[in-house]
Structure formats: structure tokens, C-alpha cells
C-alpha positions as YAML, in Angstrom:
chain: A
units: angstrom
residues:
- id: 1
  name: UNK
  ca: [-32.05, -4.85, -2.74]
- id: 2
  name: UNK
  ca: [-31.49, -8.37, -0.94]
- id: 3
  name: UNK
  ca: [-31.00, -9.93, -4.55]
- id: 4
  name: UNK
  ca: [-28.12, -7.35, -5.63]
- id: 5
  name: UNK
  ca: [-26.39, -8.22, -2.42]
- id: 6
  name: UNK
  ca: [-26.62, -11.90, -2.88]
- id: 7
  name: UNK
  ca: [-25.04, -11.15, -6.24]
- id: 8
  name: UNK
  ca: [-22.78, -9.87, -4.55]
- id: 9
  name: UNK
  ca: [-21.95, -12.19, -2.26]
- id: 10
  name: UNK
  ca: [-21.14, -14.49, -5.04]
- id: 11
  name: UNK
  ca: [-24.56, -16.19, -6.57]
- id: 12
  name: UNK
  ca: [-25.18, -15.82, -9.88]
- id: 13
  name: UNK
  ca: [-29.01, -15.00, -10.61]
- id: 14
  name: UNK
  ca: [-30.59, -18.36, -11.08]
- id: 15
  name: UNK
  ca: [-28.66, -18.94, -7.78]
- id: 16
  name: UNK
  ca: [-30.56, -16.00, -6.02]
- id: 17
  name: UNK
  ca: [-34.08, -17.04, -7.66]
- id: 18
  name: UNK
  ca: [-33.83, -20.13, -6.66]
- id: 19
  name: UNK
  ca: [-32.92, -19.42, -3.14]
- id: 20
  name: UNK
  ca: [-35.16, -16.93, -2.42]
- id: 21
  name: UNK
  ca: [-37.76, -18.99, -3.64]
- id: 22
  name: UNK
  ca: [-37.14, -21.71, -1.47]
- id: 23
  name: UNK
  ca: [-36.70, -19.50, 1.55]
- id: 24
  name: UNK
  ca: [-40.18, -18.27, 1.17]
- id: 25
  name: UNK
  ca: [-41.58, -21.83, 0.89]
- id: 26
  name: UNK
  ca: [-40.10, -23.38, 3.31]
- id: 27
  name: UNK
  ca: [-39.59, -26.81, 1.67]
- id: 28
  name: UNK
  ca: [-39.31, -26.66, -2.36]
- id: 29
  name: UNK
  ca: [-38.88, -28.94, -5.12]
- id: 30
  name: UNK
  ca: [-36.83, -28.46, -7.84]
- id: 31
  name: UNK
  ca: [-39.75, -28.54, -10.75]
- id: 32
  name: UNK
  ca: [-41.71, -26.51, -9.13]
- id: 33
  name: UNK
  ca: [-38.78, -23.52, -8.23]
- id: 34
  name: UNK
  ca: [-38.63, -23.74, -12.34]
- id: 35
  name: UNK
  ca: [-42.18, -23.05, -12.90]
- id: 36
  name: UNK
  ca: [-42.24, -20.07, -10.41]
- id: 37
  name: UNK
  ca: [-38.95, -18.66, -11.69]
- id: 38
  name: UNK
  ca: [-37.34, -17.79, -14.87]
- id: 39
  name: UNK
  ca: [-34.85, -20.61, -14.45]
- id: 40
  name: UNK
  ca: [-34.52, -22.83, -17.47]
- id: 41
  name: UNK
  ca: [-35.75, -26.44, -16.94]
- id: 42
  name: UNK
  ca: [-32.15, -27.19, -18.15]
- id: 43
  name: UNK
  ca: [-30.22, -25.25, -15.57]
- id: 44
  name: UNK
  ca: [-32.59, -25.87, -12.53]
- id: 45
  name: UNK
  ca: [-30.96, -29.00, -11.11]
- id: 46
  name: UNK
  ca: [-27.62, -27.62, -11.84]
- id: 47
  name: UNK
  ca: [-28.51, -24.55, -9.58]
- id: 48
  name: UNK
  ca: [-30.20, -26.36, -6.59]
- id: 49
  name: UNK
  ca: [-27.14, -28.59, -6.40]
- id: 50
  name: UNK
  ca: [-24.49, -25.44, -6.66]
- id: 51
  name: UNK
  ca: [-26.58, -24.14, -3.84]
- id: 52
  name: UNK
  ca: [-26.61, -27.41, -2.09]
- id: 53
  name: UNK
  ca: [-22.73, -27.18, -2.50]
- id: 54
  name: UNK
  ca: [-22.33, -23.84, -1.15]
- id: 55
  name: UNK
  ca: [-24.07, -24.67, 1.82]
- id: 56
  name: UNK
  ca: [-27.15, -22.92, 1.77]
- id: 57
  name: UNK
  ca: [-29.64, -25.57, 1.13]
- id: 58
  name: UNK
  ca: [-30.24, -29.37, 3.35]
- id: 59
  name: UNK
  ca: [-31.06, -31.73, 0.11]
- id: 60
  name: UNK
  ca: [-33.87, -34.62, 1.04]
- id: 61
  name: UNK
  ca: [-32.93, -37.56, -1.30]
- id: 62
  name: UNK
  ca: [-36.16, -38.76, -1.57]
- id: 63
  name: UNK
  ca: [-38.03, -38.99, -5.21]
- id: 64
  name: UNK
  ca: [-38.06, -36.16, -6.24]
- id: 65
  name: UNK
  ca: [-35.65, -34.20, -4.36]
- id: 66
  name: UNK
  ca: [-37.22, -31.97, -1.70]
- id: 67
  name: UNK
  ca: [-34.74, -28.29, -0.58]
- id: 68
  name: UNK
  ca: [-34.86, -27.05, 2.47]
- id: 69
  name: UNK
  ca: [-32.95, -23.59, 3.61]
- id: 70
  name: UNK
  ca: [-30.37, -23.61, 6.32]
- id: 71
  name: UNK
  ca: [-30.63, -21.22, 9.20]
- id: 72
  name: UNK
  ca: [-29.99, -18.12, 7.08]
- id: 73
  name: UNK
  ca: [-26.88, -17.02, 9.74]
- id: 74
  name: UNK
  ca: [-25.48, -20.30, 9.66]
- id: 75
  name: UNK
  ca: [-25.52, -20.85, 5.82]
- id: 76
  name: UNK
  ca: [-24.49, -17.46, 5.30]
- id: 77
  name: UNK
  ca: [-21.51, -17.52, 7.80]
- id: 78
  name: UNK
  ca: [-20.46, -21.07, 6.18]
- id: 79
  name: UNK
  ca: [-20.14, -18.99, 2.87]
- id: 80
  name: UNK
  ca: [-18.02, -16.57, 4.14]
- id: 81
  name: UNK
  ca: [-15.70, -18.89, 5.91]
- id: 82
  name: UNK
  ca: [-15.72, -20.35, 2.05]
- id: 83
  name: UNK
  ca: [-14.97, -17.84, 0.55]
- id: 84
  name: UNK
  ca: [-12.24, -16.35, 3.32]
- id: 85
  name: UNK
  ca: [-10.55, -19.98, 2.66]
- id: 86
  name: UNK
  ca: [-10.52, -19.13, -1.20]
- id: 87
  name: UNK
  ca: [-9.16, -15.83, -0.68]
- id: 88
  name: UNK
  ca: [-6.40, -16.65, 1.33]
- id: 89
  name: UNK
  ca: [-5.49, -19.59, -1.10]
- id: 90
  name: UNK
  ca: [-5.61, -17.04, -4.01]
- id: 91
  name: UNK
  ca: [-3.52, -14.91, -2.14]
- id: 92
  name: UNK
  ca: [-1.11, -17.68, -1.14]
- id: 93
  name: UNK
  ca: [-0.73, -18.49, -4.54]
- id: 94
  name: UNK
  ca: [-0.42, -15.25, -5.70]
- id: 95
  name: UNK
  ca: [2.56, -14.53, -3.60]
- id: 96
  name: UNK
  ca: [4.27, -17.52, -4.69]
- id: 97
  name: UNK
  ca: [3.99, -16.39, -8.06]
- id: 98
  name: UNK
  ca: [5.35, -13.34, -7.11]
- id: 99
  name: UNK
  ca: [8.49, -14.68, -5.65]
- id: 100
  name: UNK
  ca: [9.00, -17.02, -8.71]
- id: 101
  name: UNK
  ca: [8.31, -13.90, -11.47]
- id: 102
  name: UNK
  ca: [10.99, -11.58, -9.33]
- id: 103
  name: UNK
  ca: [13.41, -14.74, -9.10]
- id: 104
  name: UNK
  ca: [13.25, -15.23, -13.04]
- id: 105
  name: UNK
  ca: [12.87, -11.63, -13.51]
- id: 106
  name: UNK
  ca: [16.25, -11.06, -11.44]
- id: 107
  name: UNK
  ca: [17.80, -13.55, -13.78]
- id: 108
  name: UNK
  ca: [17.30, -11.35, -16.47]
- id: 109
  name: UNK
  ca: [20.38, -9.28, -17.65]
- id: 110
  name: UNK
  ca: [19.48, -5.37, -18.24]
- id: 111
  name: UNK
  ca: [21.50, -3.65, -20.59]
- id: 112
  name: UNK
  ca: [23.33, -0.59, -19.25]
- id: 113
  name: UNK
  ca: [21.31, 2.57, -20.21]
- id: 114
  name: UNK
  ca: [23.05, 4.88, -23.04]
- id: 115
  name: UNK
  ca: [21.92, 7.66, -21.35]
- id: 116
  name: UNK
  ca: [23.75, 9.45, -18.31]
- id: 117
  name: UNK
  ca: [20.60, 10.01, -16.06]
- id: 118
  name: UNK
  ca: [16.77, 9.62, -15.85]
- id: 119
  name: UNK
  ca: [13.98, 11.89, -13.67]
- id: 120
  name: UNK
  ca: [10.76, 11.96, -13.02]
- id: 121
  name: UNK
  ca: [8.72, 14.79, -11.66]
- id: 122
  name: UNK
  ca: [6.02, 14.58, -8.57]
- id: 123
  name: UNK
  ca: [3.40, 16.93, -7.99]
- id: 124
  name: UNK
  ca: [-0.02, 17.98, -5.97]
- id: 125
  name: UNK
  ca: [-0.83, 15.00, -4.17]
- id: 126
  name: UNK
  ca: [1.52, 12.28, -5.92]
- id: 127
  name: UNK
  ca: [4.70, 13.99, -3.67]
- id: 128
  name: UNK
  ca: [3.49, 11.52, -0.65]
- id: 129
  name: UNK
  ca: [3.59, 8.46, -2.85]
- id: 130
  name: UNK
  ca: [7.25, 9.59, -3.87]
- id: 131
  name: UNK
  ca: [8.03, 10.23, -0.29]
- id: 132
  name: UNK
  ca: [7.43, 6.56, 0.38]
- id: 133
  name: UNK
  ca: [8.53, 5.16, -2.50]
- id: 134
  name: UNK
  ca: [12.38, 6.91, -1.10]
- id: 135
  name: UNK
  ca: [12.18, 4.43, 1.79]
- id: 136
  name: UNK
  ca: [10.81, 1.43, -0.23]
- id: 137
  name: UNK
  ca: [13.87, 1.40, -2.35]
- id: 138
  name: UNK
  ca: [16.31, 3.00, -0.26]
- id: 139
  name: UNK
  ca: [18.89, -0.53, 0.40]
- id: 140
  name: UNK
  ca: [21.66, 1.43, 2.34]
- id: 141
  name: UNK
  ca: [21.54, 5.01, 3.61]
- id: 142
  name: UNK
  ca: [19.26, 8.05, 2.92]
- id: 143
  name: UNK
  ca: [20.73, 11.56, 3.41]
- id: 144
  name: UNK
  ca: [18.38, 14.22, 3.46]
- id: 145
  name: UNK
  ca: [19.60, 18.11, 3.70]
- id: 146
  name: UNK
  ca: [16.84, 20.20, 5.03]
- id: 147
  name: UNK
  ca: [16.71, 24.11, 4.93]
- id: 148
  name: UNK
  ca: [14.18, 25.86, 4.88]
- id: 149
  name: UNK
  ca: [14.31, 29.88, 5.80]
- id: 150
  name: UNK
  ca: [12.91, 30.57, 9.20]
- id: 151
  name: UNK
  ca: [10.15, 32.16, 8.32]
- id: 152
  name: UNK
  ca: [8.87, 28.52, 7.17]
- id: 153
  name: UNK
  ca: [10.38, 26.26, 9.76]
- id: 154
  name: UNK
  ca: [7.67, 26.16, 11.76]
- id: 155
  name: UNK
  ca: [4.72, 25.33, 9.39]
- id: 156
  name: UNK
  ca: [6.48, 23.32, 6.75]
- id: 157
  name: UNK
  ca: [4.04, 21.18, 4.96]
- id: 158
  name: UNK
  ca: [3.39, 18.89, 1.70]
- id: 159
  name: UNK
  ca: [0.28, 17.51, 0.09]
- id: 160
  name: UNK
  ca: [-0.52, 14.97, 3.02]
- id: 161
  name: UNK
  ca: [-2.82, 13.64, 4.87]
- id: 162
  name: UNK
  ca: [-3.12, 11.44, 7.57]
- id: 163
  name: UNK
  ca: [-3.32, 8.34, 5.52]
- id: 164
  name: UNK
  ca: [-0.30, 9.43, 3.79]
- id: 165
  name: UNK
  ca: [2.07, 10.23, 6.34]
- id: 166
  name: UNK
  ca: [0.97, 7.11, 8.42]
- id: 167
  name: UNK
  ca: [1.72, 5.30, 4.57]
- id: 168
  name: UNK
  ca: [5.39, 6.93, 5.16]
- id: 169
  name: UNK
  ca: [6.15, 6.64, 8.89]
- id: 170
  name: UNK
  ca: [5.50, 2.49, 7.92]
- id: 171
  name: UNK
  ca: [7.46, 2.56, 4.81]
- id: 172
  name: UNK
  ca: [10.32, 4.17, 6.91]
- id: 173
  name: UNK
  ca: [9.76, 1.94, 9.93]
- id: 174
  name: UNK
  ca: [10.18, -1.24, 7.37]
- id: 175
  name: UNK
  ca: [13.17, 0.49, 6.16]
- id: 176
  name: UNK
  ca: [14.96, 0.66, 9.50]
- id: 177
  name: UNK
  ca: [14.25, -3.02, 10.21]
- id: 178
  name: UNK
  ca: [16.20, -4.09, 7.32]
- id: 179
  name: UNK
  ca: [19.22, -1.62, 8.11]
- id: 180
  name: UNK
  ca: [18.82, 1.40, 6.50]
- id: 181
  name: UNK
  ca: [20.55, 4.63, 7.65]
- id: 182
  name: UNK
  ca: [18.87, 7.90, 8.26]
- id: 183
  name: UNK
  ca: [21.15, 10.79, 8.16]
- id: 184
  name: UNK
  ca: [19.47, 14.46, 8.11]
- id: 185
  name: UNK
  ca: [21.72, 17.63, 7.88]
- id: 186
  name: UNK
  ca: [19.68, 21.22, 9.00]
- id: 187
  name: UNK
  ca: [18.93, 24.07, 10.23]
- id: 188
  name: UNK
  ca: [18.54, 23.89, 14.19]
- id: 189
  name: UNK
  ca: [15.02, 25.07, 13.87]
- id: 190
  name: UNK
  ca: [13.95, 22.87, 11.38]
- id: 191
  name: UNK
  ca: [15.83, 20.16, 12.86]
- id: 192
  name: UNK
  ca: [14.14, 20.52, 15.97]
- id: 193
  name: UNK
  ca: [11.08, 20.38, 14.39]
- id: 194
  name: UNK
  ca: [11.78, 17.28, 12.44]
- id: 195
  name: UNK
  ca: [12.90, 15.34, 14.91]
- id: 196
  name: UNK
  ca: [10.61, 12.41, 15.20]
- id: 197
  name: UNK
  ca: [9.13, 11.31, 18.58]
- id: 198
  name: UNK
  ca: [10.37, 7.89, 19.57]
- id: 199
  name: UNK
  ca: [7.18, 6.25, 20.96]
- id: 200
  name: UNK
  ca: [4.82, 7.93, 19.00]
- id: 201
  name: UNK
  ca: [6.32, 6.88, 15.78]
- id: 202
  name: UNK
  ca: [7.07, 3.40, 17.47]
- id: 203
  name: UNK
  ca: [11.10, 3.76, 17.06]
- id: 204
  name: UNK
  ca: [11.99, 2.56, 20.06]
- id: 205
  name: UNK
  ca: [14.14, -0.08, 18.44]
- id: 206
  name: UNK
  ca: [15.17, 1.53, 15.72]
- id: 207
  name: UNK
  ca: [16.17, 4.88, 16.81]
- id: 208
  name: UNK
  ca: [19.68, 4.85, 16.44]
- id: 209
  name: UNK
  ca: [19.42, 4.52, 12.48]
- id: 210
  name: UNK
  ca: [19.14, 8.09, 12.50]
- id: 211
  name: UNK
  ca: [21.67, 10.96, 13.26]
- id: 212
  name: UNK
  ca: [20.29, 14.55, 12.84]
- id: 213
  name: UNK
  ca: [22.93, 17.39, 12.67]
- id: 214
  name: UNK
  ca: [22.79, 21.09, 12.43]
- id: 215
  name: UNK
  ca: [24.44, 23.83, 11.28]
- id: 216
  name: UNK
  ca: [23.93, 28.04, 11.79]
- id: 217
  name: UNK
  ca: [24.30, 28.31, 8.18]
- id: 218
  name: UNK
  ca: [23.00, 25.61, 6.05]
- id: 219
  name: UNK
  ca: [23.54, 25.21, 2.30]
- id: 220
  name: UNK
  ca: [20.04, 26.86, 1.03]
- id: 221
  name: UNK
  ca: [19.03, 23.94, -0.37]
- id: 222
  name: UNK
  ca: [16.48, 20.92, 0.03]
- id: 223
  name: UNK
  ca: [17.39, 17.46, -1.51]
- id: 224
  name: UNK
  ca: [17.46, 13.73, -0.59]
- id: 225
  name: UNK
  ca: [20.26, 11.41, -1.59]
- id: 226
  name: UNK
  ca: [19.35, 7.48, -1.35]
- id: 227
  name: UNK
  ca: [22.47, 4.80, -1.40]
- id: 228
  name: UNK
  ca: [24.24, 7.30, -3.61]
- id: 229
  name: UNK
  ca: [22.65, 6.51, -6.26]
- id: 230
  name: UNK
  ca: [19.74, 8.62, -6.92]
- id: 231
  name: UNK
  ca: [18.94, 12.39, -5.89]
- id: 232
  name: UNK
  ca: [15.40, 13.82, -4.84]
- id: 233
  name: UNK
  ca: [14.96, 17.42, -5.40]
- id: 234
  name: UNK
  ca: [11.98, 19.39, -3.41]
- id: 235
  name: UNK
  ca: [10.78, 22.38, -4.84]
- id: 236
  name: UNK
  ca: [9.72, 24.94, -2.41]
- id: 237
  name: UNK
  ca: [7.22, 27.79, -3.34]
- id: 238
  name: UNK
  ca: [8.83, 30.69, -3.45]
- id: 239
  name: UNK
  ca: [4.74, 32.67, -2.41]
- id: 240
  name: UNK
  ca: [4.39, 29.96, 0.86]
- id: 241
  name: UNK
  ca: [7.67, 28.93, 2.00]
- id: 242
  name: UNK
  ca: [6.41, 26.28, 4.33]
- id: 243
  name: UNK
  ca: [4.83, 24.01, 1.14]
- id: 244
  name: UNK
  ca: [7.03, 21.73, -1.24]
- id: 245
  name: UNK
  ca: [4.83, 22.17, -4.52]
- id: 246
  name: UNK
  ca: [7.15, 19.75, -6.28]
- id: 247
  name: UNK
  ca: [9.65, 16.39, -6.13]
- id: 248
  name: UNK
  ca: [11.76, 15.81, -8.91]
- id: 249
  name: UNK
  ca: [13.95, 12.37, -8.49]
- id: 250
  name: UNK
  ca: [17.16, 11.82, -10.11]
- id: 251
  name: UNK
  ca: [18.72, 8.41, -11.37]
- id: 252
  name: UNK
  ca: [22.67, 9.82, -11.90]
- id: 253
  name: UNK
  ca: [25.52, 8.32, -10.12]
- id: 254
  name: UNK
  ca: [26.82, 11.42, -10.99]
- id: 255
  name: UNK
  ca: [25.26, 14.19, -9.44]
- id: 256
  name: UNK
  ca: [24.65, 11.76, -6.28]
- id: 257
  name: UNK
  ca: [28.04, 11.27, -6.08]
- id: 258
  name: UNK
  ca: [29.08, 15.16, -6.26]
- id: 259
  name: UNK
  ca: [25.67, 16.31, -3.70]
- id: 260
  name: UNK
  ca: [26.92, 13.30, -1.59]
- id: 261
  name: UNK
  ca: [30.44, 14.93, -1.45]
- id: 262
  name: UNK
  ca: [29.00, 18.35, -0.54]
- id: 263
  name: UNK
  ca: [26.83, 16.47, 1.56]
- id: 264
  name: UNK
  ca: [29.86, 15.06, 3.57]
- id: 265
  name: UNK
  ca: [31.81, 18.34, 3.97]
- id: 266
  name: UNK
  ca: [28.82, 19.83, 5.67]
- id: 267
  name: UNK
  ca: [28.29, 16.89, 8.26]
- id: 268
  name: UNK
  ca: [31.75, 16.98, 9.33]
- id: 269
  name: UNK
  ca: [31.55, 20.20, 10.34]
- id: 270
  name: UNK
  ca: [27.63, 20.19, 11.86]
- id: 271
  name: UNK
  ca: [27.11, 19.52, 15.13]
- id: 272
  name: UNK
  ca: [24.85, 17.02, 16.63]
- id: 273
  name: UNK
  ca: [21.14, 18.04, 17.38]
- id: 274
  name: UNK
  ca: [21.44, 15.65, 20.63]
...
């Protein structure tokens, strides 16, 4: 209905009454939009004005007031361009607010945890929004070893869709700009299938943060390491090879710092897909 969508559009109902009213009259005066509508005698001034304000109605000052509509395309584009300009101050404001909470926030000294290490687990379709979230915080490097039997090599697959992995390629993309490494240690086969396509992914400024090597026999394994500081763990099911059913990530210097290690030893001796 043409009333809900007002509503929506921001009027409140005595707003919509009254409008309507006038914009089947032609030319209205305030008393008598309050004895055709339900809107109080107290509030019926207060409305005509608000609408008056917001552009929809031309006001005759003459004893009493008379209201005329705008053209409806006119008034109605005005009140968009309104409420555009109030958007994009809210949002203004809200990212200055942002800056100032993470500046004050960063001020803020955080105890050193007790424990050793902290994990949390992804499945079904949260795995894409933990495959992003590995680029958003990645500051440094991300080393990723890759192999997968080759039975599954050329299928491999998550819970994606496009949305998702067009979610990622940004994510990554925004990575690279600020200076973040790619390193990815594989199979040949899966490397070759990884490898991502310079134009398509829109790389072509950024392709030499990442290095893909190879080797004939990979350690069986699949797990990402990000600035050495956390570890990513996919779980492959063991029914259909080519699907990761689960993530599990990792916050242990630790165990970075040992897969990074093993990580190393392998890349020396891999050669380079390219």
C-alpha cells in the first residue's frame, strides 16, 4: 500500500494522512485535513509544517494557511536527496567515532593471557567468513601449505559461493595493498590449480606478493600460518576429499613458531611453480 511505503520513506502516520489528503484536494487547509482525518486538532499544525519542512507541501501564508502539494517527483526526489545528505553525515560521524573508540581502545593495556593458546572452530558455511577474516588480520606474511591427494586436486572445494569468494579475493586484494606476503607451499597439481589468474582477479599490481612452490612429495597436511602468530587448520573429509568440512584457528606462538619451522625446511627445498 502507498501509505506503508510513505512510512517507509520516513513519515510518520499523521504525516501520510495529511499528505494524502491534500494530494487528493488539490489545495487544503489545515482545519479541514483535521476534520477528514484522524489527526488530533493538537498535532495538525505541527504535521502540515513538518511536511512543509520536508519539502512536500508549498505553504500560502494567507489567513488561514492554504497547502498545496509539490510535483509528487520533485518533492519526492528533494526527500531523498534529504535524506542521502543525512545518511552520509551519520555515516561521517560514525566513522569518526570509530577512529576515536579504536584510538582510546589502543590505549588500553591488555593483560597477557595465563593461558598458552586459544582456538576457535569454523564450520558449514562460516569457513568463508574465516577465510577472509585470515587476510583481514594477516599484518605481515601468510604461509599456506596445501596438499591435497590427487584424487582431490582437481575438484577441491569449501562452503562458497560466489558472494563469498568475491568477499575473499577483496579481502586478499586489500591485504596485498598494504604489504602482505603470500607464500603457498604444494603439490604441483594443486598448485597449478591454485594459481590465481592475474587479470581476472585484478593482481596486476600486486602479483609479486605471492611465491607458489612445489614439491613431488608434500608434507600430507593442510594448514595456514599468518605473521607467525596464529595457525589455521583445514579439516578435509576423509568420504570427499575435494571438501574442507572444517577450520579450526590457532592463537599459539608456539605451534606457529614450530609449523613455521617445518614450514621453512620444506620451501628451501621446493621448487618454484614459475
Amino acid at each position: 500500500m502507498l501509505e506503508n511505503k510513505l512510512i517507509k520513506l520516513g513519515l510518520n502516520k499523521y504525516e501520510v494522512d495529511a499528505y494524502l489528503y491534500v494530494l487528493k484536494h488539490g489545495i487544503a487547509e489545515a482545519g479541514a485535513a483535521h476534520k477528514e482525518t484522524n489527526i488530533p486538532y493538537g498535532k495538525i499544525y505541527e504535521t502540515m509544517n513538518s511536511l512543509v519542512t520536508k519539502g512536500l507541501f508549498e505553504v500560502q501564508n494567507s489567513r488561514p494557511k492554504k497547502y498545496m502539494t509539490k510535483k509528487p517527483s520533485n518533492a519526492l526526489n528533494g526527500l531523498y536527496a534529504e535524506k542521502k545528505k543525512q545518511v552520509d553525515e551519520d555515516l561521517e560521524n560514525t566513522r569518526k567515532l570509530i577512529i576515536d573508540i579504536g584510538k582510546e581502545i589502543d590505549e588500553i593495556k591488555t593483560q597477557k593471557p595465563a593461558e598458552r593458546s586459544f582456538w576457535i572452530t569454523a564450520m558449514g558455511n562460516e569457513i568463508p567468513e574465516m577465510t577472509k577474516s585470515n587476510f583481514e588480520e594477516a599484518e605481515k606474511e601468510i604461509c599456506i601449505l596445501l596438499y591435497l591427494p590427487k584424487t582431490a586436486a582437481s575438484g577441491f572445494h569449501s562452503h562458497s559461493d560466489e558472494t563469498n569468494e568475491s568477499e575473499t579475493r577483496q579481502e586478499m586484494m586489500k591485504a596485498f595493498e598494504r604489504g602482505v606476503k603470500l607464500r603457498m607451499l604444494s603439490s604441483k597439481e594443486t598448485g597449478m590449480m591454485h594459481t590465481p589468474d592475474d587479470e581476472s582477479y585484478g593482481m596486476n599490481n600486486t602479483a609479486g606478493n605471492i611465491e607458489i612452490r612445489y614439491q613431488d612429495e608434500p608434507f600430507p597436511a593442510y594448514f595456514t600460518i599468518i605473521d607467525n602468530d596464529k595457525v589455521v587448520f583445514s579439516i578435509i573429509d576423509p568420504v570427499e576429499q575435494n571438501n574442507v568440512i572444517a577450520m579450526t584457528k590457532v592463537w599459539d606462538q608456539r605451534l606457529a613458531s614450530k609449523l613455521q619451522g617445518k614450514f621453512e625446511e620444506m620451501w628451501e627445498s621446493a621448487k618454484k611453480l614459475h
